[in-house]
C-alpha positions as a printed NumPy array, in Angstrom:
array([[103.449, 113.484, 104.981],
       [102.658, 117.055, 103.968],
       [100.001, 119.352, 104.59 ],
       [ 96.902, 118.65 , 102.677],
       [ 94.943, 121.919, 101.36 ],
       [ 92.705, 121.871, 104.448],
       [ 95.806, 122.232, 106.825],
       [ 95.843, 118.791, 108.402],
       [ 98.603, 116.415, 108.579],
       [ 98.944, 112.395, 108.554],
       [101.263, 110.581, 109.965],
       [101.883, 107.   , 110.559],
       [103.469, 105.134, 113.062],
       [104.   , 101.304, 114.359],
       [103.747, 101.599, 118.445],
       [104.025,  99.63 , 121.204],
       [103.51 , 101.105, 125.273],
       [104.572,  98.641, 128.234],
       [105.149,  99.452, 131.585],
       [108.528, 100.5  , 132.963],
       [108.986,  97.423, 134.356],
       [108.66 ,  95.188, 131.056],
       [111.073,  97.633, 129.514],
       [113.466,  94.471, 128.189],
       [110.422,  93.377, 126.506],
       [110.135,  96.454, 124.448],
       [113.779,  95.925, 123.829],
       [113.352,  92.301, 122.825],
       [111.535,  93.649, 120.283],
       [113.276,  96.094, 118.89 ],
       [116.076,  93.324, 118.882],
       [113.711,  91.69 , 116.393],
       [112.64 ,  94.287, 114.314],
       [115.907,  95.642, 113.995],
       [114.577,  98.891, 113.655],
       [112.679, 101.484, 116.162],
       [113.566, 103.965, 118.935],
       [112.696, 103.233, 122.647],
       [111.306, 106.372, 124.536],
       [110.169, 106.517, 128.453],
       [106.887, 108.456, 128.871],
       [107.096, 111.366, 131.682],
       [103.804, 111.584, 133.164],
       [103.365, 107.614, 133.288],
       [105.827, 104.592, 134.249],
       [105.385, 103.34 , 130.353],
       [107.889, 103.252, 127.606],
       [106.8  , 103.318, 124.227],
       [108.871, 101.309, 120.826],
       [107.866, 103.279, 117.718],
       [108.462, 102.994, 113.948],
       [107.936, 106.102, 112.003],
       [109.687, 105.409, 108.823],
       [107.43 , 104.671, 106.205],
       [109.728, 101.88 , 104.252],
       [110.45 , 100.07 , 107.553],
       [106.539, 100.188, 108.531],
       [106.337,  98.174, 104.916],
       [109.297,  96.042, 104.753],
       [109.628,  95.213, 107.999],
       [106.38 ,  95.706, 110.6  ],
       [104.095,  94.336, 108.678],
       [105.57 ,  91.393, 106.626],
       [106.779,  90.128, 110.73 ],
       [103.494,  91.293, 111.697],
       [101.649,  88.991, 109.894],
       [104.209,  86.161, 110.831],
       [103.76 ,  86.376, 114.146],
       [ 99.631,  87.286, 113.633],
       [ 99.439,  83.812, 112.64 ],
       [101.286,  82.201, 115.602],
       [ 99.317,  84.667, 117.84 ],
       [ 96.315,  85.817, 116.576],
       [ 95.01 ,  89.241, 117.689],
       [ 91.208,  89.124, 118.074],
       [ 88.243,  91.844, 118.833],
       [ 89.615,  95.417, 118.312],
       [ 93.048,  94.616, 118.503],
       [ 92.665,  92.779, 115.09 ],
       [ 90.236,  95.388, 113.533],
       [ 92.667,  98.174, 114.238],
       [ 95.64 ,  96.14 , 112.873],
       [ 93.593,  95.378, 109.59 ],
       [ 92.705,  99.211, 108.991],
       [ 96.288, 100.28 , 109.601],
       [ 97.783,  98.16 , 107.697],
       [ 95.392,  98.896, 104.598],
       [ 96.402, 102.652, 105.237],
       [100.505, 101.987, 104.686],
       [ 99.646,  99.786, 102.011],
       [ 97.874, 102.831,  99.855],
       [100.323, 105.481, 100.776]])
């Protein structure tokens, strides 16, 4: 997204971190979103799967999201956070 006239910048993003060791989980799932990149951390032993492009984060993160959401529900803050970024790529 651009800059905005106060100099800050947005941008949005679909992540998951696991630990090195459940690395062929975050592959799994990239396997199923048929989208994403896979990148180890340095500092930590975690990997992270990320979606950055916009169209995928509509098309294809949340429309699965909310597939699996309602096989296994996310509850608390988990759920919260999901709601309020999912509102956010729905108005851009």
């Amino acid at each position: 997204m651009d800059r905005s006239s106060i100099g800050l910048r947005v941008d949005y993003s679909f992540k998951i971190t696991q630990h090195n060791r459940d690395l062929i989980l975050l592959e799994r799932i990239k396997e199923v979103f048929k989208e994403g990149t896979i990148k180890s951390r340095k500092i930590k032993d975690a990997s992270d799967f990320s979606i950055i492009r916009i169209n995928s984060l509509t098309t294809i993160v949340i429309p699965l999201s909310a597939l699996q959401f309602n096989k296994f529900q996310l509850y608390g803050k988990k759920a919260y956070d999901f709601e309020c970024w999912k509102e956010g790529i729905i108005k851009i």
